[in-house]
DSSP file (Angstrom, degrees, kcal/mol; ACC not computed):
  #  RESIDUE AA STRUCTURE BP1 BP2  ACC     N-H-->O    O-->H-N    N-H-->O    O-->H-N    TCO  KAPPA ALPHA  PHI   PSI    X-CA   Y-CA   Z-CA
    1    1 A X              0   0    0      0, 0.0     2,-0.2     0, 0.0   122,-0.2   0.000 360.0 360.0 360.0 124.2   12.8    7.5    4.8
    2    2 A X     >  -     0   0    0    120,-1.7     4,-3.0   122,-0.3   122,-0.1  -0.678 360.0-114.3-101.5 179.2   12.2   11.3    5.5
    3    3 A X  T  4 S+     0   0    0     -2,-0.2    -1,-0.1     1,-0.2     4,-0.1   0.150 111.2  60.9 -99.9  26.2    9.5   12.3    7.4
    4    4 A X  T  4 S+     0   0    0    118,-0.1    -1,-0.2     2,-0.1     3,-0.2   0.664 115.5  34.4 -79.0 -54.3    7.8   14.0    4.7
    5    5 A X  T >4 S+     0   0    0    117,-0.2     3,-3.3     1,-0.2     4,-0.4   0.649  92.6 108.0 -75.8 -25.8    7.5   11.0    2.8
    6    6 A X  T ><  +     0   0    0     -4,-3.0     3,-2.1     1,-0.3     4,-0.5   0.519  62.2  66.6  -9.9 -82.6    7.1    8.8    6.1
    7    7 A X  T 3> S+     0   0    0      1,-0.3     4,-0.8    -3,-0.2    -1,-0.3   0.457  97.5  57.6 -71.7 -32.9    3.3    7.8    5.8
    8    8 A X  H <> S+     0   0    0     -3,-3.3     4,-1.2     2,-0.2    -1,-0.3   0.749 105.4  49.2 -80.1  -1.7    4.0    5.5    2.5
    9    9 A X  H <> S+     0   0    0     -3,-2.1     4,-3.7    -4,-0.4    -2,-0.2   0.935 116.0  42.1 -64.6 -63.1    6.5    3.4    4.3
   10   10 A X  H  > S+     0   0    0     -4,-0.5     4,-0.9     2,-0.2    -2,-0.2   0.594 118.9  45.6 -64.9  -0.6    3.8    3.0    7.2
   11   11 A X  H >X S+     0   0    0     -4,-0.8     4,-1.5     2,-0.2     3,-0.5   0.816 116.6  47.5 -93.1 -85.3    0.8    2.4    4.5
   12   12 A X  H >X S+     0   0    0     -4,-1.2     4,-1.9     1,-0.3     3,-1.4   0.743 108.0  49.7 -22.8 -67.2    3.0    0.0    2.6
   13   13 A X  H >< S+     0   0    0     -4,-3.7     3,-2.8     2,-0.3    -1,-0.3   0.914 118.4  47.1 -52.5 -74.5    4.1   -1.9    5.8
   14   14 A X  H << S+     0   0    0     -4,-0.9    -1,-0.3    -3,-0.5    -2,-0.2   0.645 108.3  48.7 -63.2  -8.3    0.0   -2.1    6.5
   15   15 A X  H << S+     0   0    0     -4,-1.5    -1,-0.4    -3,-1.4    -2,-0.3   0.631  94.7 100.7-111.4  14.4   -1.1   -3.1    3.3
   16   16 A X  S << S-     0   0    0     -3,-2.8     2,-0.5    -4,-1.9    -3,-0.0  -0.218  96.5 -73.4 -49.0 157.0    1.8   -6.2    3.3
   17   17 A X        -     0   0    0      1,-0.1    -1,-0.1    45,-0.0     5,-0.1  -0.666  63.8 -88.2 -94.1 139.8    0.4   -9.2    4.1
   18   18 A X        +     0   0    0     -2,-0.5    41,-0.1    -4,-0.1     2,-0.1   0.079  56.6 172.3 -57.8 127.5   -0.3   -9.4    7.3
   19   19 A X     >  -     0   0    0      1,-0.1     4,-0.8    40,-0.0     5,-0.2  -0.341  45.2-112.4 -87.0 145.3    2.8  -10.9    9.9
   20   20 A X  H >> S+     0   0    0      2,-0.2     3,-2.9     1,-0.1     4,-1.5   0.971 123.1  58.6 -51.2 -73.9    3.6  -11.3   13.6
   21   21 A X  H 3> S+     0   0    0      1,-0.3     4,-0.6     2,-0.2    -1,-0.1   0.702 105.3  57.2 -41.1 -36.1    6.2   -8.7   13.2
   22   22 A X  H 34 S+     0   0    0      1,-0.2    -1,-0.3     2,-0.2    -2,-0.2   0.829 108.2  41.9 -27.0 -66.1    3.0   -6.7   12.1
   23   23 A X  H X< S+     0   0    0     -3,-2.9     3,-1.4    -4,-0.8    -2,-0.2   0.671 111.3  55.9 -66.9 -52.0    1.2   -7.1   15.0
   24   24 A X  H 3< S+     0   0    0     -4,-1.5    -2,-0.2     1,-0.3     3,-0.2   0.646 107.2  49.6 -57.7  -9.3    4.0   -6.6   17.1
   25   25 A X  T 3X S+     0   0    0     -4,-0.6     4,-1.2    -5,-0.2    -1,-0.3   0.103  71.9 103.4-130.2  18.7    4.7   -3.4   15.8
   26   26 A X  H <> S+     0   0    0     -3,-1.4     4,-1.7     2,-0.2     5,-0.2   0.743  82.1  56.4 -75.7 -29.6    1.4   -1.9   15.9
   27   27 A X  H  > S+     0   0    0      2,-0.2     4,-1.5    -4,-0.2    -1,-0.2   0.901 108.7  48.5 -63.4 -44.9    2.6    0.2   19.1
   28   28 A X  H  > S+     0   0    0      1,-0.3     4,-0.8     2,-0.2     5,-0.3   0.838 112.2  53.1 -82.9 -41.8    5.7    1.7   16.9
   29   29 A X  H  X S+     0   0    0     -4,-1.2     4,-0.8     2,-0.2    -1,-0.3   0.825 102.4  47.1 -83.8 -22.5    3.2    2.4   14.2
   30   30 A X  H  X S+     0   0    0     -4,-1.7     4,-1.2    -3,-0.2    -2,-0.2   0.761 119.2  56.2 -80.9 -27.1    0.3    4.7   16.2
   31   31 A X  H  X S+     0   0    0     -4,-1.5     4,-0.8    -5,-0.2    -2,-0.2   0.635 106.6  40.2 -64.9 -16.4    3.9    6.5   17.5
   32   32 A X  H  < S+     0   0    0     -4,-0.8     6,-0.2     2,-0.2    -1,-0.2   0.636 114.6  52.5-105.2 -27.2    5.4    7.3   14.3
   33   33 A X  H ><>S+     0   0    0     -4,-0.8     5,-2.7    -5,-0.3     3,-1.2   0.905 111.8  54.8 -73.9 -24.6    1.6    8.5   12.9
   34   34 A X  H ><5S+     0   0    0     -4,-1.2     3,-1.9     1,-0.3     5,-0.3   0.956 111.2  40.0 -59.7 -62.7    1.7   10.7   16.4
   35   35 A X  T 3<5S+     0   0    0     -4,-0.8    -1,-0.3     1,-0.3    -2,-0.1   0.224 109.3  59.7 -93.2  30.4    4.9   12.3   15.4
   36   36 A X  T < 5S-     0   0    0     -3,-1.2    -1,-0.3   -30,-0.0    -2,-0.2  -0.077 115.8-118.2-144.5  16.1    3.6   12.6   11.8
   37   37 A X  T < 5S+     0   0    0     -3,-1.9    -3,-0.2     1,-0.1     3,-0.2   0.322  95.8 103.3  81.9  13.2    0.8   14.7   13.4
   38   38 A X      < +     0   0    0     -5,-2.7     3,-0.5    -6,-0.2    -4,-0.2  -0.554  35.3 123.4-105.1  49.6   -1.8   11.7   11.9
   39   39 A X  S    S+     0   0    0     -5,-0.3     2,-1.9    -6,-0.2     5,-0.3   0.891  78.3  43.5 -71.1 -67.2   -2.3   10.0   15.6
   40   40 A X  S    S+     0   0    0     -3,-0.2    -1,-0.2    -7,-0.1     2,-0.1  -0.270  93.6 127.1 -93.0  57.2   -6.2   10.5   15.3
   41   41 A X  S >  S-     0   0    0     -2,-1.9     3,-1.7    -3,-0.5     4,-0.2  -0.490  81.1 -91.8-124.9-157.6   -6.8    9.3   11.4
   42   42 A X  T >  S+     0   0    0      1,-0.3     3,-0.7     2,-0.2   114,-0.2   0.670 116.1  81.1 -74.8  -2.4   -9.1    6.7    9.3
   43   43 A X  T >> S+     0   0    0      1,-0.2     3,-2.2     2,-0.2     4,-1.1   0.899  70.8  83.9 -57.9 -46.3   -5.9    4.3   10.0
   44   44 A X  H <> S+     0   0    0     -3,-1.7     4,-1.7     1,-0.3    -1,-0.2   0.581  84.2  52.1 -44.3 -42.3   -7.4    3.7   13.4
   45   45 A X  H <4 S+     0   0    0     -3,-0.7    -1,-0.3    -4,-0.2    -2,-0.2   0.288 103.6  51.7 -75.0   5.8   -9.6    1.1   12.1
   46   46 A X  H X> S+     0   0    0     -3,-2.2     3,-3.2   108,-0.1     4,-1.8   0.806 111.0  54.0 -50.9 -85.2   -7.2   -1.0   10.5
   47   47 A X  H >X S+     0   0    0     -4,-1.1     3,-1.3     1,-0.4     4,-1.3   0.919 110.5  45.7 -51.5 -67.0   -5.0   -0.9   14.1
   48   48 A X  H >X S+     0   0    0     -4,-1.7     4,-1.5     1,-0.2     3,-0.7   0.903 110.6  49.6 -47.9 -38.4   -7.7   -2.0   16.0
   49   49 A X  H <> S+     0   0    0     -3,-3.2     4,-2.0     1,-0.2    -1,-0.2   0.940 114.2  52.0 -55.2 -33.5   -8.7   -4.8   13.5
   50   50 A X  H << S+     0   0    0     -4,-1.8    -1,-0.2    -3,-1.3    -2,-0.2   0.720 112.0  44.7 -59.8 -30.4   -5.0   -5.7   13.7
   51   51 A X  H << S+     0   0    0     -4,-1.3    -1,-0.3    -3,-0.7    -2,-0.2   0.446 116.2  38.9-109.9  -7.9   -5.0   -5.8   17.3
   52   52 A X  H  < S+     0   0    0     -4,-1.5    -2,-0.2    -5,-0.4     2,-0.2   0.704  97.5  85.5-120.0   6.2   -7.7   -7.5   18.1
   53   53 A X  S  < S-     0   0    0     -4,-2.0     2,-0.3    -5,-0.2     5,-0.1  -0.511  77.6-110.3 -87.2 167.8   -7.8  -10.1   15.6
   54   54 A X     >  -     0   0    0     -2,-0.2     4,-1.4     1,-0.1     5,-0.3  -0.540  31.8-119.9 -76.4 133.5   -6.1  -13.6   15.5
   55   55 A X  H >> S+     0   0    0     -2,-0.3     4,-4.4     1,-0.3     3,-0.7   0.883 111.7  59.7 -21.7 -57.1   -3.1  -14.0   12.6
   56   56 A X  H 3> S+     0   0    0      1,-0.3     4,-2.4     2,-0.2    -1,-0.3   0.938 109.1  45.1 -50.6 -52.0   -4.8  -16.7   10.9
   57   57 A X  H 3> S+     0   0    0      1,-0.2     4,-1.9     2,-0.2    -1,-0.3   0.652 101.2  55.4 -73.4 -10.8   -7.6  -14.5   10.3
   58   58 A X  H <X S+     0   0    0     -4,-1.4     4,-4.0    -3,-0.7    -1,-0.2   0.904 111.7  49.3 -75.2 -49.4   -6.6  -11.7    9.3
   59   59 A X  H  X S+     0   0    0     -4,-4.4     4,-2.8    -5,-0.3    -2,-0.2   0.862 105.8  49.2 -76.4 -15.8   -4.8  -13.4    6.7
   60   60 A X  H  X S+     0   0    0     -4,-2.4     4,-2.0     2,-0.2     5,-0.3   0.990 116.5  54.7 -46.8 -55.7   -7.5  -15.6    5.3
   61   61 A X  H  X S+     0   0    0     -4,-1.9     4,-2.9     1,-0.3     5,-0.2   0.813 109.3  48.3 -73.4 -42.3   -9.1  -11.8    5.5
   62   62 A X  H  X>S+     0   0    0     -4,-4.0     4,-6.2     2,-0.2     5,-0.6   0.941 112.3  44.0 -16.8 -85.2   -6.3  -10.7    3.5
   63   63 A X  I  X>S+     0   0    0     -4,-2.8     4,-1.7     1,-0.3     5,-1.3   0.891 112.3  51.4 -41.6 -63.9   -6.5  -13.2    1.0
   64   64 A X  I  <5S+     0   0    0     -4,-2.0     4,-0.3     1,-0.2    -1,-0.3   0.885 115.4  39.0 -51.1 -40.1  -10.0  -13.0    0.6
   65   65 A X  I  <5S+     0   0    0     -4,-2.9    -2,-0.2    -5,-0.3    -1,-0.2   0.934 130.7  27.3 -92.0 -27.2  -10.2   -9.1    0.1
   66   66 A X  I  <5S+     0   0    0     -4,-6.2    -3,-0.2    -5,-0.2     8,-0.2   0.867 123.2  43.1 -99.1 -25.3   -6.9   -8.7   -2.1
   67   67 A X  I  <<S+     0   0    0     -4,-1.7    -3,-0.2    -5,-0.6     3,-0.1   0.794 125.1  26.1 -66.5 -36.2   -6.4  -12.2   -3.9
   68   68 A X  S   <S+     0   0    0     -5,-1.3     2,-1.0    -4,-0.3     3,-0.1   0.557 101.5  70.1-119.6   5.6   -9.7  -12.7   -4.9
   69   69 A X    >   -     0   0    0     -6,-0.4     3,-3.2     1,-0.2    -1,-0.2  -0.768  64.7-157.4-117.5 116.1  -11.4  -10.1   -5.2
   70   70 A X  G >  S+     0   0    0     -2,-1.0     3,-2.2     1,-0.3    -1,-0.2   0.815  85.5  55.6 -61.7 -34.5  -10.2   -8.2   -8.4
   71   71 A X  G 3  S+     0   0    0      1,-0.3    -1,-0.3    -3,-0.1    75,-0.2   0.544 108.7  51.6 -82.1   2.4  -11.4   -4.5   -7.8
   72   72 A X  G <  S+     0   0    0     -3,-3.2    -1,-0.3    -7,-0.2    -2,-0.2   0.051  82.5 135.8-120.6  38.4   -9.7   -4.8   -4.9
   73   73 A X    <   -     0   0    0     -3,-2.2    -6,-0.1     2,-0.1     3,-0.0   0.052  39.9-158.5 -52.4 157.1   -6.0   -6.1   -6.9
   74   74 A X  S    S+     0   0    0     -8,-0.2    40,-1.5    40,-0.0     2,-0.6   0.334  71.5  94.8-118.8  23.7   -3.3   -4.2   -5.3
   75   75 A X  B  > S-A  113   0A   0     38,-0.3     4,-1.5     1,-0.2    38,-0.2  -0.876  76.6-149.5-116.8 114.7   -0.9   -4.8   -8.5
   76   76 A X  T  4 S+     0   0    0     36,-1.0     4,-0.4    -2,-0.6    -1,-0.2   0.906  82.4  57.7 -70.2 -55.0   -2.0   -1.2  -10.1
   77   77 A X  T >>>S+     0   0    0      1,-0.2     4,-3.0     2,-0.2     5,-1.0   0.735  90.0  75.1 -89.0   2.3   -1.7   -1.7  -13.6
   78   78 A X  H 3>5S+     0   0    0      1,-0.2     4,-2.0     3,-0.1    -1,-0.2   0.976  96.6  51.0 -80.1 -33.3   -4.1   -4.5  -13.6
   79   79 A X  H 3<5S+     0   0    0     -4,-1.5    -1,-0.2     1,-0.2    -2,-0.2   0.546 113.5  39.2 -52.8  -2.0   -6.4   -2.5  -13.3
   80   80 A X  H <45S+     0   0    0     -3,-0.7    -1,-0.2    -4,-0.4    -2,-0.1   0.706 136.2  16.4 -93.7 -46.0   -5.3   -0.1  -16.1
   81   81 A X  H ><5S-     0   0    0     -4,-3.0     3,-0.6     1,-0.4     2,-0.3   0.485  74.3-161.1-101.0 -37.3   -4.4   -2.9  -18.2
   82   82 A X  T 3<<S-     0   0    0     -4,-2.0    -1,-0.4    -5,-1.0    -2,-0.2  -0.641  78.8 -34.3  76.1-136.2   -5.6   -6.4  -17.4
   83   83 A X  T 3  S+     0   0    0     -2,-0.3    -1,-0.2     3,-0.1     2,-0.1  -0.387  97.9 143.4-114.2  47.3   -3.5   -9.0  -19.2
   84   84 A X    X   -     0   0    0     -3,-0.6     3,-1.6    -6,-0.1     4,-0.1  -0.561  61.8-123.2 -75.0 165.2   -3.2   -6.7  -21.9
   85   85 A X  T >> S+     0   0    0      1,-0.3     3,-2.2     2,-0.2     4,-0.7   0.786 113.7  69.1 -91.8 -34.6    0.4   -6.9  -23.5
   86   86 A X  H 3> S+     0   0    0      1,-0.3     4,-1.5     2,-0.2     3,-0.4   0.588  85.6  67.1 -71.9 -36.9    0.6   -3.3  -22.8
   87   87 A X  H <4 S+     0   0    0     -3,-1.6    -1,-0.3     1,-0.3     4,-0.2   0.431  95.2  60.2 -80.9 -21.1    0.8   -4.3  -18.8
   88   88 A X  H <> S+     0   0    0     -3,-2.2     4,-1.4     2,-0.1    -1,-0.3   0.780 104.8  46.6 -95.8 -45.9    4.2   -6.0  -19.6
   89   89 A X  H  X S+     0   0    0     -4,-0.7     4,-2.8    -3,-0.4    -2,-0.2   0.822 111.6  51.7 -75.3 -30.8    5.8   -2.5  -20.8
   90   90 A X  H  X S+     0   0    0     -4,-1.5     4,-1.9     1,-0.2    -1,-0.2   0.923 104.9  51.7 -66.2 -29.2    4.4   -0.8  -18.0
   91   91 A X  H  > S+     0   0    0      2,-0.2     4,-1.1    -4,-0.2    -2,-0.2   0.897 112.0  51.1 -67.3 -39.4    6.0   -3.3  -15.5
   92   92 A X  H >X S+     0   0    0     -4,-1.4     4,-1.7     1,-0.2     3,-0.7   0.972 113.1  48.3 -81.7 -53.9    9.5   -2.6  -17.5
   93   93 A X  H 3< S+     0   0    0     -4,-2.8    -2,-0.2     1,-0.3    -1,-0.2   0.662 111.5  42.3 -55.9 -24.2    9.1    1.1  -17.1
   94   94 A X  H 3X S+     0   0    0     -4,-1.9     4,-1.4     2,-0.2    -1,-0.3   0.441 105.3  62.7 -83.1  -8.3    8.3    1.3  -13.8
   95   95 A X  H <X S+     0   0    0     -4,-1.1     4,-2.2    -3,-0.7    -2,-0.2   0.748 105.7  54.2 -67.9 -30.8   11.0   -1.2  -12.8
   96   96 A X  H  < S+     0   0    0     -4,-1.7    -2,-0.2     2,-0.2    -1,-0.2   0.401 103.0  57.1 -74.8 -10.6   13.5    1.7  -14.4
   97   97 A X  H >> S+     0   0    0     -5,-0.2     3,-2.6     2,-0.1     4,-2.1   0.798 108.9  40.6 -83.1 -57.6   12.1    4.1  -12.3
   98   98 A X  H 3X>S+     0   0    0     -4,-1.4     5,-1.6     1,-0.3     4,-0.5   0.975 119.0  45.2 -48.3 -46.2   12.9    2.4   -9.2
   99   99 A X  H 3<5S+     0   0    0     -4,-2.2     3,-0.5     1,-0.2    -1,-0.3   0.700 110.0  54.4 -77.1  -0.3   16.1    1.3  -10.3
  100  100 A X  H <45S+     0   0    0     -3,-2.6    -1,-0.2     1,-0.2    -2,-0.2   0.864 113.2  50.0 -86.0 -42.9   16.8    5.1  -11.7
  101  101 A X  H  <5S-     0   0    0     -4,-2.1    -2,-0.2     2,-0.2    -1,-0.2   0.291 124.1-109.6 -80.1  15.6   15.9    6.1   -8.1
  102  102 A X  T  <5S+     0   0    0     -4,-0.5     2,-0.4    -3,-0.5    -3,-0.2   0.577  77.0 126.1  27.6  59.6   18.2    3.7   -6.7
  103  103 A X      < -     0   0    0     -5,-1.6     2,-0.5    -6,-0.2    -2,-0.2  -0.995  38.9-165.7-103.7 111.2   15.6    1.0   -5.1
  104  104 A X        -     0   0    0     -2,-0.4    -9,-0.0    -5,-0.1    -6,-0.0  -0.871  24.1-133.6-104.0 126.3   16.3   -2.2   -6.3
  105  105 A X        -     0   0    0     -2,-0.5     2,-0.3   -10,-0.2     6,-0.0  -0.314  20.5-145.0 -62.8 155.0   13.0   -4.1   -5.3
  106  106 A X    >   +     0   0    0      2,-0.0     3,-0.6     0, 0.0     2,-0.0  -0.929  53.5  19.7-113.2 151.8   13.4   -7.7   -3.4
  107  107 A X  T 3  S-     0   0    0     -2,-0.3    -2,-0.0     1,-0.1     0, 0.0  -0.224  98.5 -63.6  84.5 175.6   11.4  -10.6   -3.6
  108  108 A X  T 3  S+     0   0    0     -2,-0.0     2,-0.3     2,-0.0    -1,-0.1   0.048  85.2 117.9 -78.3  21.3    8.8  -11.8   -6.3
  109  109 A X  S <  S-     0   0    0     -3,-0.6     2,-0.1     1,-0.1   -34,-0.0  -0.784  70.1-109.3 -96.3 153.0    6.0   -9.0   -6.0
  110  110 A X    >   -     0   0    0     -2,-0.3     3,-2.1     1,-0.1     6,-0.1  -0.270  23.3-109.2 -32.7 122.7    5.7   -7.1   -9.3
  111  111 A X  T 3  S+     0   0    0      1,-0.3     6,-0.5    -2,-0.1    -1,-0.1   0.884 115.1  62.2 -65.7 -14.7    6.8   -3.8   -9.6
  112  112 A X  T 3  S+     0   0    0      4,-0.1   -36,-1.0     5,-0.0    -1,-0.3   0.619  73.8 128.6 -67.5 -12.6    3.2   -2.3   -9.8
  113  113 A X  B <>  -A   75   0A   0     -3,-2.1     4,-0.9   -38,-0.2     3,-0.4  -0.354  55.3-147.5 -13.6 113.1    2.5   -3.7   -6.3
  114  114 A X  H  > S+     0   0    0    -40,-1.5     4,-2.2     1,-0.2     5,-0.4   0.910  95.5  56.3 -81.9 -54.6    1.3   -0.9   -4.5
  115  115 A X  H  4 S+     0   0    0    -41,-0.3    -1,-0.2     2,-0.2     4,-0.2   0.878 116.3  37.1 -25.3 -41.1    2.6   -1.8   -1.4
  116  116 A X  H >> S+     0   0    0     -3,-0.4     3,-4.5     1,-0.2     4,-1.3   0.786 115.4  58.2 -80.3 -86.3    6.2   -1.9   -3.0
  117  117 A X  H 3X S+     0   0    0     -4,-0.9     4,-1.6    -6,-0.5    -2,-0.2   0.718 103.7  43.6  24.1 -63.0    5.1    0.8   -4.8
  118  118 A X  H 3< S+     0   0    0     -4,-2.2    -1,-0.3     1,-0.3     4,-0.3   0.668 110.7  67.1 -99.3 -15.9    4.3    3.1   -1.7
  119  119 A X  H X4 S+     0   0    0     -3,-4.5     3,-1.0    -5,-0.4     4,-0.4   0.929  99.7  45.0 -51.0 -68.8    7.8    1.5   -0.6
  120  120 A X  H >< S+     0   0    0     -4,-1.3     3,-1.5     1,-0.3     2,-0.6   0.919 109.9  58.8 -69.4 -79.9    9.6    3.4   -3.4
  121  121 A X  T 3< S+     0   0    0     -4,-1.6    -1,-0.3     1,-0.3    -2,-0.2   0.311  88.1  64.9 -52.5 -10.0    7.9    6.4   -2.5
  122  122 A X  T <  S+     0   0    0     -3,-1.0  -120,-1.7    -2,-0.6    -1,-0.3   0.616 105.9  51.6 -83.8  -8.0    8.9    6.8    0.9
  123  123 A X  S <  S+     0   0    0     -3,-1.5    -2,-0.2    -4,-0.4    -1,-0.2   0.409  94.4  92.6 -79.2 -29.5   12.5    7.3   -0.7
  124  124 A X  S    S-     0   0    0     -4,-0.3  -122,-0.3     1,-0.1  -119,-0.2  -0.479  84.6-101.7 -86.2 149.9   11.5    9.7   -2.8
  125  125 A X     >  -     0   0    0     -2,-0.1     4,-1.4     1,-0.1    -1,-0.1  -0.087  42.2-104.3 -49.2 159.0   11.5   13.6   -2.4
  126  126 A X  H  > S+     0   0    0      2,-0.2     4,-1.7     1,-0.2    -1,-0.1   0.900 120.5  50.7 -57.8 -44.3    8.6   15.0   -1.6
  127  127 A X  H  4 S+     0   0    0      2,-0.2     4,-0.4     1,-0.2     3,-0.3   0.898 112.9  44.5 -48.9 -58.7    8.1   16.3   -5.1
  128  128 A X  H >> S+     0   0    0      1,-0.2     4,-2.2     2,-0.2     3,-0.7   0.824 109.4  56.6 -76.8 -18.8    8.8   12.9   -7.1
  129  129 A X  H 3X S+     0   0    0     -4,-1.4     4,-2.8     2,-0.2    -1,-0.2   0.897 113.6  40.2 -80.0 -21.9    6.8   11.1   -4.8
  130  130 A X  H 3< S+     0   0    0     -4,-1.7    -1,-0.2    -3,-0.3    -2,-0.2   0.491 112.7  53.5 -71.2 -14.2    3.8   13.5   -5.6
  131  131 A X  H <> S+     0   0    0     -3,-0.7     4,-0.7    -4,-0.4    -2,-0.2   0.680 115.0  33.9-105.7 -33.9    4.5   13.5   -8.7
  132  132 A X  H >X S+     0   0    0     -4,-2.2     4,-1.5     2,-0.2     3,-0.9   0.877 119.4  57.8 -75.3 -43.0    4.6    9.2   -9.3
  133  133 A X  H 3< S+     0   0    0     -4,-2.8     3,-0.3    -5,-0.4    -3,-0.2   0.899 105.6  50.7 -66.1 -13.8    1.5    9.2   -6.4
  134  134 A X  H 34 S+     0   0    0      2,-0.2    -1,-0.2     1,-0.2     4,-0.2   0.717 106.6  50.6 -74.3 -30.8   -0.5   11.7   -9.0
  135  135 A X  H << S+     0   0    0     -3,-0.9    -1,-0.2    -4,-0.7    -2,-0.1   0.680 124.4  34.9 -94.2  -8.0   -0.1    9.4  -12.2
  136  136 A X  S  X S+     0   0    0     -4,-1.5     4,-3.0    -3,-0.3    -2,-0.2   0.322  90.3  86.3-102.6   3.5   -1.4    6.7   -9.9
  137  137 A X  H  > S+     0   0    0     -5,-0.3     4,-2.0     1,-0.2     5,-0.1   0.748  82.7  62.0 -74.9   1.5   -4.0    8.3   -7.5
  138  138 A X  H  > S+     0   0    0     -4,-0.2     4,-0.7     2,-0.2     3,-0.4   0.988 113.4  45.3 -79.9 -51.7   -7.4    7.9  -10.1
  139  139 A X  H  > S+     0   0    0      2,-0.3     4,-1.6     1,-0.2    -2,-0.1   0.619 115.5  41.0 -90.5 -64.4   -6.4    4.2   -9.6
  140  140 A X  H  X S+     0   0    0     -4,-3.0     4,-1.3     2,-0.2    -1,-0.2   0.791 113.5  52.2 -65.4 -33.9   -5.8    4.1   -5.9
  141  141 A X  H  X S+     0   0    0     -4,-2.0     4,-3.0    -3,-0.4    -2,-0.3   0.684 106.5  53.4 -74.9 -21.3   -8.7    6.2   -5.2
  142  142 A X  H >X S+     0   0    0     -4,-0.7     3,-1.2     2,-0.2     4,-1.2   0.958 110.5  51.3 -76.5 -59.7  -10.9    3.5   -7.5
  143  143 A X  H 3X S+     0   0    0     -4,-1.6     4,-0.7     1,-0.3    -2,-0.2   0.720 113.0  49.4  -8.0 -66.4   -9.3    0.4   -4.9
  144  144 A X  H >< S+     0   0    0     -4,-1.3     3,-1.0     2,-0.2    -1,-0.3   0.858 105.4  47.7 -51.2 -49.6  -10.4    2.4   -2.1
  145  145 A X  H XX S+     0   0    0     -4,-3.0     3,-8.2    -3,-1.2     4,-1.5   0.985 110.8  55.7 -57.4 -60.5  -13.7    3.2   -2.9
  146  146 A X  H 3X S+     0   0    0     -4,-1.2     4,-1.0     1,-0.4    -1,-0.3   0.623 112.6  43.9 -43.9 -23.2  -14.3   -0.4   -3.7
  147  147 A X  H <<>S+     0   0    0     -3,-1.0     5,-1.7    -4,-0.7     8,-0.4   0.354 107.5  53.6-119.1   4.0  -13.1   -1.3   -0.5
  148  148 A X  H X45S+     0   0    0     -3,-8.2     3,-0.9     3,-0.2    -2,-0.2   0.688 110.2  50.5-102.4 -17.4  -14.9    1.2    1.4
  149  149 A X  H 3<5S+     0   0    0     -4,-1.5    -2,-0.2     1,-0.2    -3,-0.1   0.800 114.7  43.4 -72.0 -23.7  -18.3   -0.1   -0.4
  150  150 A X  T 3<5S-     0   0    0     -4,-1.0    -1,-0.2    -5,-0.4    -3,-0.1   0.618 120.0-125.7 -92.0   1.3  -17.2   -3.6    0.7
  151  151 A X  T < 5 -     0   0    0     -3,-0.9     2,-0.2    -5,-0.1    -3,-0.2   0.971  38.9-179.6  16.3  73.6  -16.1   -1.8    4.7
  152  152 A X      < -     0   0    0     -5,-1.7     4,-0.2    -8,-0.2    -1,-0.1  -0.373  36.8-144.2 -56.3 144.5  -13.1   -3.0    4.5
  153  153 A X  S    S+     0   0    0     -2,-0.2  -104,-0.1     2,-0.1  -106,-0.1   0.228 106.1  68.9-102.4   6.6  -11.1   -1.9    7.7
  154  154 A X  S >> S+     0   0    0     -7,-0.2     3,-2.1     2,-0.1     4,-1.3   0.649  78.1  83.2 -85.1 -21.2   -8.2   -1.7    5.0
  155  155 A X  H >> S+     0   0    0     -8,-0.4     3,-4.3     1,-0.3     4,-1.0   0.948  78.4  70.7 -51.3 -67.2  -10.3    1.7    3.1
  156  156 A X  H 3> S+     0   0    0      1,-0.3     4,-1.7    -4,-0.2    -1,-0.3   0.466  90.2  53.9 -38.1 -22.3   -8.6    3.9    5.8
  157  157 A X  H <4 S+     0   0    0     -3,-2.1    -1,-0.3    -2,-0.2    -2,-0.2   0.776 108.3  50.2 -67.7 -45.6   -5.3    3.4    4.1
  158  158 A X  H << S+     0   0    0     -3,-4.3    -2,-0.2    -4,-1.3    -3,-0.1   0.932 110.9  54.9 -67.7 -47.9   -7.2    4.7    0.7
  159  159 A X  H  <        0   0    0     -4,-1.0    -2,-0.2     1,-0.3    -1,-0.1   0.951 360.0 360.0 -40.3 -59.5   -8.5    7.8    2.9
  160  160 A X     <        0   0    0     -4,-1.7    -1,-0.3    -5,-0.1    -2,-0.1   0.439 360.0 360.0 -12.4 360.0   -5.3    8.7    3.8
């Protein structure tokens, strides 16, 4: 990660679902936004929800605001796509970008995850990462709004 690109590692890592290590690590994350000159931004209300709520809830809260509620998917190309067939080619092309950029994703999320997603981009130059976060920001920005109309303490990650 360079510290140009920093701030999608730490947005990824906050829009995961949420963890002890999460919570534990909230300290390490208002320090790294400090030296990333973003100390005092709309993140602040995420960390405080983080820190003062209980595990359990945050992830029921989770669940409820990204599992079920569809305008606020984080997997990007449904929203472009649905379960159009078309959503399957996109998934194979953007799996060939990570792997072109030599991130081979782990685990079972999709590659359109945005989380993962914001993952790859912290790896990237500044340039390619501005240039993949541009063919996706109309997309991100619709996520956000939806989630600042629902005041979400998760929107501040869409301000960003």
């Amino acid at each position: 990660m360079n510290e140009t690109t920093g701030i999608y590692k730490i947005l990824s890592v906050l829009l995961s679902y949420p963890q002890q290590d999460l919570l534990d690590g909230i300290e390490d994350i208002r320090n790294e936004l400090k030296k990333l000159s973003l100390g005092n931004t709309s993140l602040n209300v995420l960390l405080h929800h983080l820190q003062r709520t209980d595990l359990i809830e945050l992830q029921e809260g989770y669940v409820l605001t990204f599992d079920r509620t569809p305008s606020h998917s984080l997997h990007l190309f449904e929203h472009l796509h649905g379960e159009d067939r078309s959503r399957g080619q996109a998934m194979v092309d953007l799996l060939q970008e990570y792997q072109q950029g030599g991130f081979e994703p782990v685990g079972n999320e999709l590659p359109d995850y945005l989380p993962l997603f914001l993952e790859f981009l912290s790896m990237c130059s500044l340039d390619k990462a501005r240039e993949l976060l541009g063919d996706a920001i109309h997309v991100v920005a619709h996520i956000g709004h939806k989630l600042a109309q629902a005041q979400s303490p998760y929107a501040g990650i869409f301000t960003l």
